[in-house]
N, C-alpha and C positions, 0 to 999 in steps of 0.2 A: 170555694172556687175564686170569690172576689178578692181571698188574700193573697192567693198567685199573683194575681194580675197585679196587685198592690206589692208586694215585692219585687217584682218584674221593674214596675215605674222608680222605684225605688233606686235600684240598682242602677239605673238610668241616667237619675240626675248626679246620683254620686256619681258614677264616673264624665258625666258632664262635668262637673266641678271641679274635680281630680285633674280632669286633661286640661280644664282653662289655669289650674292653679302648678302644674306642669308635674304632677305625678302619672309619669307614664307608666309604671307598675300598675298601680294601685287602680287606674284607670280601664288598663286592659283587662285584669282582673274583675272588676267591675261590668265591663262591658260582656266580658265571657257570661259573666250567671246572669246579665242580662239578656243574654242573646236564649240560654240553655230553659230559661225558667219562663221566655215567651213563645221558645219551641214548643214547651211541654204543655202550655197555657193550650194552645192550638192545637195540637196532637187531641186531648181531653174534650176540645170545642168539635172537632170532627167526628171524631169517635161518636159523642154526647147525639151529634147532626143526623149521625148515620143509622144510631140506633132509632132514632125520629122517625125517620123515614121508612125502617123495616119494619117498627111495627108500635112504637109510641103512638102515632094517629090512632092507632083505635082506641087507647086510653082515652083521650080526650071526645070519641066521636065525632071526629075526620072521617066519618066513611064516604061512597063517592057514591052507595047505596039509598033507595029513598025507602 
């Protein structure tokens, strides 16, 4: 999961660099799989949230029971 995230930033600074170095292709490009691969980072983080919520706490003994 932390290599998503780590290609995400990646993808980031290249096209940071790209666009201050004036590759606007390569930039947009850049910015695209950085946009798509922080969507997907989040989609996964929600998803991950939600199963938490349905029913991960009893794994851990979150009950609200004494």
């Amino acid at each position: 999961m932390d290599n998503l995230l780590v290609w995400a930033v990646i993808a980031f600074v290249v096209s940071l660099i790209a666009g201050a170095l004036g590759f606007g292709g390569v930039a947009a490009g850049a910015a695209r799989i950085a946009k798509v691969l922080f969507g997907l980072f989040l989609l996964i983080a929600l998803v991950l949230f939600l199963l938490f919520l349905l029913g991960g706490a009893a794994l851990f003994g979150l009950t609200s029971g004494g």
